[in-house]
C-alpha positions in Angstrom: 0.0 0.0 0.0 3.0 2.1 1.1 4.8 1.8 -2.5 1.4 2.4 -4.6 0.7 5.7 -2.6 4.3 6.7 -3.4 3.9 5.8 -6.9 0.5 7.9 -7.0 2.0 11.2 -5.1 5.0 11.0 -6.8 2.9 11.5 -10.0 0.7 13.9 -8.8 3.2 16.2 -6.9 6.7 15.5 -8.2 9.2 12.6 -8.0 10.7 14.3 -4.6 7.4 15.7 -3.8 8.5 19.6 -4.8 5.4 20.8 -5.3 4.2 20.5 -1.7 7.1 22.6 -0.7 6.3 25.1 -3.4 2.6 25.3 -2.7 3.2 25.6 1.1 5.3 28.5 0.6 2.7 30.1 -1.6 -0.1 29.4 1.2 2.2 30.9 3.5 2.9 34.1 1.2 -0.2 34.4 0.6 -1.7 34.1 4.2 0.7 37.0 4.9 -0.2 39.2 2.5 -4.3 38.8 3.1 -3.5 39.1 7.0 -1.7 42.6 6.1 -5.0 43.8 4.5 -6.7 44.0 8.1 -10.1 42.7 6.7 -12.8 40.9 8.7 -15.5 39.3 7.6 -18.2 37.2 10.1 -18.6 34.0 8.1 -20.4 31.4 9.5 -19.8 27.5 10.2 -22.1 26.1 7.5 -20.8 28.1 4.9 -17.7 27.2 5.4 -18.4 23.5 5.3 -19.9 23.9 2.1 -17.5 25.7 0.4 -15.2 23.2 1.4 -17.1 19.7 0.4 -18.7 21.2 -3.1 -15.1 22.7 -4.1 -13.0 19.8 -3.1 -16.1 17.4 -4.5 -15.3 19.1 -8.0 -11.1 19.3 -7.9 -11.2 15.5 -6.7 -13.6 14.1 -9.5 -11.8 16.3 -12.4 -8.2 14.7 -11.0 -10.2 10.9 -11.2 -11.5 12.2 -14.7 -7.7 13.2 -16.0 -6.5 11.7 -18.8 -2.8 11.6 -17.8 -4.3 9.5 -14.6 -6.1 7.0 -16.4 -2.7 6.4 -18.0 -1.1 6.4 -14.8 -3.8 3.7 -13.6 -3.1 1.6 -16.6 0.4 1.5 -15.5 -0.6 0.3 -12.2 -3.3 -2.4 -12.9 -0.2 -4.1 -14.8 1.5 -4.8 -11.3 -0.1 -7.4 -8.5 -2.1 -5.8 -6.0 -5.2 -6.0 -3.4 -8.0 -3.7 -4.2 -9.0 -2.5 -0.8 -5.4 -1.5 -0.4 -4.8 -0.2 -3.9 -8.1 2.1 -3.4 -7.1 3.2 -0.1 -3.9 4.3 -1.5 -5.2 6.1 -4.1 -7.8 8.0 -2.3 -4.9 9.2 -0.2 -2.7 10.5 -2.9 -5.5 12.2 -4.7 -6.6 13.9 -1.2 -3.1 14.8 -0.5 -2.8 16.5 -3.7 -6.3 18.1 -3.6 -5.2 19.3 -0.2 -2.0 20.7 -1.0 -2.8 22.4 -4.1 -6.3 23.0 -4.2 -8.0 22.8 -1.1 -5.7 24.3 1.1 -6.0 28.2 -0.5 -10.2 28.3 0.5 -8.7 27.3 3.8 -5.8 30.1 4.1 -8.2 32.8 2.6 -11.1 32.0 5.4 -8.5 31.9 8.0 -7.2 35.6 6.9 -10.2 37.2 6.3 -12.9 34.9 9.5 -12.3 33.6 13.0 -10.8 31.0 13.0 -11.9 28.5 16.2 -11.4 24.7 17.3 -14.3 23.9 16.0 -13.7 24.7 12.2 -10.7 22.2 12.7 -13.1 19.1 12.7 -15.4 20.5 10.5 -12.5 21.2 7.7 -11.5 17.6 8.1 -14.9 16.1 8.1 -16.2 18.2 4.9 -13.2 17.7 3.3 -12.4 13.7 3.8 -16.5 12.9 3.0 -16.1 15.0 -0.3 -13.4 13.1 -1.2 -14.8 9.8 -0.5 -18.3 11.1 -2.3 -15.6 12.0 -5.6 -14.5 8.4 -5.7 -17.8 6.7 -5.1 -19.7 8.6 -7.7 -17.0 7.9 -10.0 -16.9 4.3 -9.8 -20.9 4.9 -9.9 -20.8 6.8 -12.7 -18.0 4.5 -14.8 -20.1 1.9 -14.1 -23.3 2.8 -15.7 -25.1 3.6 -12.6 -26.5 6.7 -13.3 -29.4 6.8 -10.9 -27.7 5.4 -7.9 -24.5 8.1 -8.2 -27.8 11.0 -8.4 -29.4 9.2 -5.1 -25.8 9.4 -3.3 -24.8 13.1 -4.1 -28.8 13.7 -3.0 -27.9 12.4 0.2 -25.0 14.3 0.3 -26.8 17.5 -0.4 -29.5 16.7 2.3 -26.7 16.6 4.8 -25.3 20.2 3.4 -29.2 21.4 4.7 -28.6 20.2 8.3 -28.9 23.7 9.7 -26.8 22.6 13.5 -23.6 22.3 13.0 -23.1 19.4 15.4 -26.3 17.6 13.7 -23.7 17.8 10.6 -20.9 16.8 11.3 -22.5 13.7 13.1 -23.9 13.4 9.8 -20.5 14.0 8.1 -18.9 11.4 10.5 -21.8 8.8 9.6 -21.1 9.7 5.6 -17.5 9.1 6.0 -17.5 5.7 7.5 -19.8 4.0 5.3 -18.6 5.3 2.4 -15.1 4.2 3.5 -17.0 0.6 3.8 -18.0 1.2 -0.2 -14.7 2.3 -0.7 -12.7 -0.7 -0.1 -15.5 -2.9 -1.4 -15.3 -1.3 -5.0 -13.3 -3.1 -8.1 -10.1 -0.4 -8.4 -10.7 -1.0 -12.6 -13.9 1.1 -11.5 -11.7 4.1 -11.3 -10.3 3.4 -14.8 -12.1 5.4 -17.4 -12.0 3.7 -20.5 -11.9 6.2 -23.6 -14.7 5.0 -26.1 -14.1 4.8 -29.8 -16.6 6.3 -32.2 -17.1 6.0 -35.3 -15.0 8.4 -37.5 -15.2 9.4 -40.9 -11.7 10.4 -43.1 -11.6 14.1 -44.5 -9.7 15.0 -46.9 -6.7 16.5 -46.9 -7.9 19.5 -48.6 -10.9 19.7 -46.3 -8.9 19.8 -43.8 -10.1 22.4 -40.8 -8.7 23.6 -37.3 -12.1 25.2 -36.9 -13.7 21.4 -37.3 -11.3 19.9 -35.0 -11.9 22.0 -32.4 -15.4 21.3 -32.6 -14.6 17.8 -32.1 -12.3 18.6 -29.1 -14.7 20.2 -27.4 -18.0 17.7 -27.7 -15.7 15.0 -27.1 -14.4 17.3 -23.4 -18.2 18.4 -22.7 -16.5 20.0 -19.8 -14.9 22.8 -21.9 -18.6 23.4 -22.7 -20.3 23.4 -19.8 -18.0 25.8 -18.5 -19.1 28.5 -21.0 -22.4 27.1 -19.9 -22.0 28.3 -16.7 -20.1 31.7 -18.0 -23.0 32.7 -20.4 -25.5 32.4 -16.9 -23.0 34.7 -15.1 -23.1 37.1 -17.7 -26.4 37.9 -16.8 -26.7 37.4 -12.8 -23.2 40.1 -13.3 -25.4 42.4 -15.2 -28.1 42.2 -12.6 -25.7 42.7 -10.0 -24.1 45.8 -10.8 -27.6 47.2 -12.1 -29.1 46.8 -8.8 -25.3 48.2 -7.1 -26.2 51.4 -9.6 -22.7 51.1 -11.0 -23.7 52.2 -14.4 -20.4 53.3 -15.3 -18.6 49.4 -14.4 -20.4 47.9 -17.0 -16.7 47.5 -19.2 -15.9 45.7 -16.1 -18.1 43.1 -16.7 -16.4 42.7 -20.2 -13.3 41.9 -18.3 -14.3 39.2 -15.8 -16.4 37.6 -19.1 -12.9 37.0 -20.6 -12.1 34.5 -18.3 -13.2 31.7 -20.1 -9.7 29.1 -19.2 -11.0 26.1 -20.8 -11.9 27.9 -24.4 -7.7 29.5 -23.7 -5.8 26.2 -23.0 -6.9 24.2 -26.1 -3.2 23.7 -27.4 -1.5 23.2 -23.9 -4.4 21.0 -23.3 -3.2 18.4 -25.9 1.1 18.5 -25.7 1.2 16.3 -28.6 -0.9 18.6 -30.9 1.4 21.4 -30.2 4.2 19.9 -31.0 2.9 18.6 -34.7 1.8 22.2 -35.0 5.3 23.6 -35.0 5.8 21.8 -37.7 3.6 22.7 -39.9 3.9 25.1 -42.5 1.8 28.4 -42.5 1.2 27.6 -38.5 -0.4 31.6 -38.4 -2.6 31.4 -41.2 -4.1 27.7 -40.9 -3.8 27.4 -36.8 -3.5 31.0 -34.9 -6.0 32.6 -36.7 -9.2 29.8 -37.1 -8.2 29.7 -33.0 -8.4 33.7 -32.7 -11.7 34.2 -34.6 -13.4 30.6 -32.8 -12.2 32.9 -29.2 -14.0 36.2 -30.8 -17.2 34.5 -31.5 -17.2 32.7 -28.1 -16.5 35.7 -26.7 -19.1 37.8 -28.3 -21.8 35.7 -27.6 -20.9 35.9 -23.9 -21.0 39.4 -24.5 -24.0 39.8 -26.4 -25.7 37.6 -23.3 -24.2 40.8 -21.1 -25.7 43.3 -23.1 -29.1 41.8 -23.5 -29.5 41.1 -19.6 -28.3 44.7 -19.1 -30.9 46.0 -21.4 -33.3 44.1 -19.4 -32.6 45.2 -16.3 -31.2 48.9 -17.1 -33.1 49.8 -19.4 -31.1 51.1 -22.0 -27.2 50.6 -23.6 -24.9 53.2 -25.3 -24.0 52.9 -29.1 -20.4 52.8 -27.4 -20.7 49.9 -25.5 -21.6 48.0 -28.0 -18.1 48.6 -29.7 -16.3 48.7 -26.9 -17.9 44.8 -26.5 -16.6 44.5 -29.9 -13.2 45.8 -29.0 -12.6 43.8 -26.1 -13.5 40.1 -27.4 -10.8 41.1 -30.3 -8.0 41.8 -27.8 -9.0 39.0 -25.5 -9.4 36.6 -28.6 -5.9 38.3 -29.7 -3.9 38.0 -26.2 -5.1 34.5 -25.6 -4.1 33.1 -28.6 -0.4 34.7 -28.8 0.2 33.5 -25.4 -1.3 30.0 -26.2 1.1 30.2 -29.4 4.2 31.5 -28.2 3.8 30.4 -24.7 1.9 27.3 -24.1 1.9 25.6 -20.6 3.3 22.1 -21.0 4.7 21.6 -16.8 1.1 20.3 -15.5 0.7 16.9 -14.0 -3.5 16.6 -14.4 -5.8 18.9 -16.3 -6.9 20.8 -13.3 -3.0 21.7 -12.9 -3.9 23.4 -16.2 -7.0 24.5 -15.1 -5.8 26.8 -12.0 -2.7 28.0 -13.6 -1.5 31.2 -12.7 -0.9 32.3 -16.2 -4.9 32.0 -17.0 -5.0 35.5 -14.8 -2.5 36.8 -17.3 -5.7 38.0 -19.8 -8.0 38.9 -17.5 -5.7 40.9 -15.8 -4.7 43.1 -18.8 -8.5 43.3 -19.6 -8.8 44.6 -16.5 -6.5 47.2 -16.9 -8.3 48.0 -20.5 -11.9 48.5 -18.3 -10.4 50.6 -15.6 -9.3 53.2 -18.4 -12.2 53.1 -19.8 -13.8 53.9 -17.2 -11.6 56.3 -16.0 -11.1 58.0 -19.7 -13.4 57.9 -22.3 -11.0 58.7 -24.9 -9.6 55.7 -24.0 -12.3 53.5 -26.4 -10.3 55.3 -29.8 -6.9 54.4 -28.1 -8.1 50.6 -27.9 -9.1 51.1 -31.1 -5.8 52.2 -32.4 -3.8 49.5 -30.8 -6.3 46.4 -32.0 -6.1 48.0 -35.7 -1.9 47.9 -35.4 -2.3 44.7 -34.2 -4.6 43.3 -37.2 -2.5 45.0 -39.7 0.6 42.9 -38.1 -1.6 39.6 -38.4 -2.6 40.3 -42.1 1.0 41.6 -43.2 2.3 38.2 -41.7 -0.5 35.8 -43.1 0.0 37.9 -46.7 3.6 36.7 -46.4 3.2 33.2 -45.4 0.5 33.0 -48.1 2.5 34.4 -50.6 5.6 31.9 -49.7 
């Protein structure tokens, strides 16, 4: 059990286990610097407990869903072992990972910003270990076919989230844990192995060839890419309601910024390493990859927008003409910034998807779009300067795809 845990951590967090030094020192940093602010907010038990089982439930079953683990299982189903064992060592490789690099900033933010007593220490362990456990047993659930049965479980689990006493929760957390621990070591391990499923596919030819098409087929075949624009389009307009009823009139390029932060549509090629790679060599990479990949981000991106607009109309009452371009402005530089950074900077170190996920370089867009909505706000002269700069940069794309067409 000992060596199959090693061989599990040392996939998910390094072969000497570097990443939990590195991620501890960020927690510290980070726990220093939010301390330093000298902000308190009352935030109570229940909350807390929440926030805790439903993120960790999500981080755990996208690390059980990861296509570099099922590899990684494969690898380890070749080797004798006991399945009770073999489960139990997984679940605590995947939980110290989840901990370490997930987890563990909810828990460093609450303690800056809340009070911190004894009692969040068992209720931090207890939502966290049953969320875990609730990950694994849907999984196998759900690998298995059992569709209904994995909806019944995470029912039960959300009936115990409504125990309003805390102590009638975590008894009811306690309870969870336990005989899903019994479920646990009762489950086939090949439950946790998610074999891909061949469809049916039909040969193009070359000259139909399409980067447009395959991502289409990328992203129906990784419906969470989708569901996360989902999710995205329905913020759009509970943001627009938000600031209407805030009467911040005058944010509303803020809410073009925080749109733009759409990671899943933006890590397409560091998503799939080997696809880069054959990209780079590839003739004409600009003209038949970067810019099908820019224009598929602007029209992801202006629907989102659009969504924005509309739900602002609804509930303000009116838009300015300038909004309108300056929604029009922004999904070109955020379709333009993501895709030179995906191009010229991809991010190939991650050990599972959500690695990818929660990189720190996702903030690198919203940050600068950020920046563009502040001085808009700010300036309004500053729409015809963003103008300026996106028109330079279009005349650099066409001047370089005129070249490599003409080659």
């Amino acid at each position: 059990m000992i060596s199959t845990f090693h061989g599990f951590a040392k996939k998910l967090l390094g072969s000497s286990y570097d990443r939990l030094w590195k991620h501890a020192a960020a927690v510290a940093a980070i726990f220093v610097a939010m301390s330093c602010l000298d902000i308190h907010y009352q935030v109570s038990l229940n909350l807390f407990m929440t926030a805790i089982s439903v993120f960790t439930f999500g981080m755990v079953l996208r690390t059980l869903s990861s296509d570099d683990n099922r590899r990684k299982l494969k690898g380890a189903f070749m080797l004798p072992f006991r399945p009770s064992k073999f489960n139990a060592a997984y679940f605590l490789a995947v939980a110290l990972y989840t901990l370490v690099t997930k987890t563990s900033y909810i828990l460093v933010f609450y303690i800056a910003f809340s009070s911190f007593t004894a009692m969040h220490v068992p209720a931090f362990l207890l939502s966290f270990l049953n969320a875990g456990v609730t990950a694994f047993v849907v999984f196998a659930l759900l690998n298995r076919g059992n569709r209904i049965p994995a909806c019944f479980w995470m029912l039960l689990q959300v009936a115990v989230c409504l125990l309003h006493e805390p102590s009638y929760r975590l008894t009811g957390l306690l309870i969870s844990i336990i005989l899903q621990w019994f479920v646990l070591h009762r489950t086939d391990s090949y439950r946790f192995y998610k074999d891909l499923k061949m469809t049916e596919i039909h040969g193009a030819p070359i000259r139909n060839s399409s980067f447009l098409r395959y991502i289409g087929r990328y992203l129906f075949s990784h419906k969470s890419y989708l569901y996360n624009t989902i999710a995205l389009c329905i913020f759009a307009g509970f943001m627009a309601f938000m600031l209407e009823q805030m009467h911040l009139a005058s944010y509303l390029p803020l809410g073009f910024a925080v749109l733009s932060f759409n990671t899943p549509i933006g890590i397409l090629l560091s998503s799939n390493r080997g696809l880069h790679r054959k990209i780079q060599m590839l003739p004409g990479q600009l003209q038949r990859i970067v810019v099908p990949y820019g224009l598929f981000i602007l029209a992801v991106n202006l629907f989102i927008y659009a969504i924005y607009l509309a739900c602002w109309q609804l509930f303000h009452g009116s838009v300015e003409i300038m909004y309108y371009v300056l929604s029009v402005l922004f999904a070109a530089q955020c379709a333009i910034s993501t895709v030179w950074l995906e191009w010229k900077h991809p991010v190939f170190r991650w050990k599972v998807e959500s690695d990818l996920w929660h990189h720190p370089r996702k903030y690198a867009v919203p940050l600068i779009m950020c920046l563009l909505a502040v001085t808009v706000i700010s300036m309004e002269s500053a729409v015809y300067m963003i103008a300026l700069l996106i028109g330079t940069e279009m005349v650099l794309i066409f001047k370089r795809r005129r070249g490599i067409r003409n080659v």
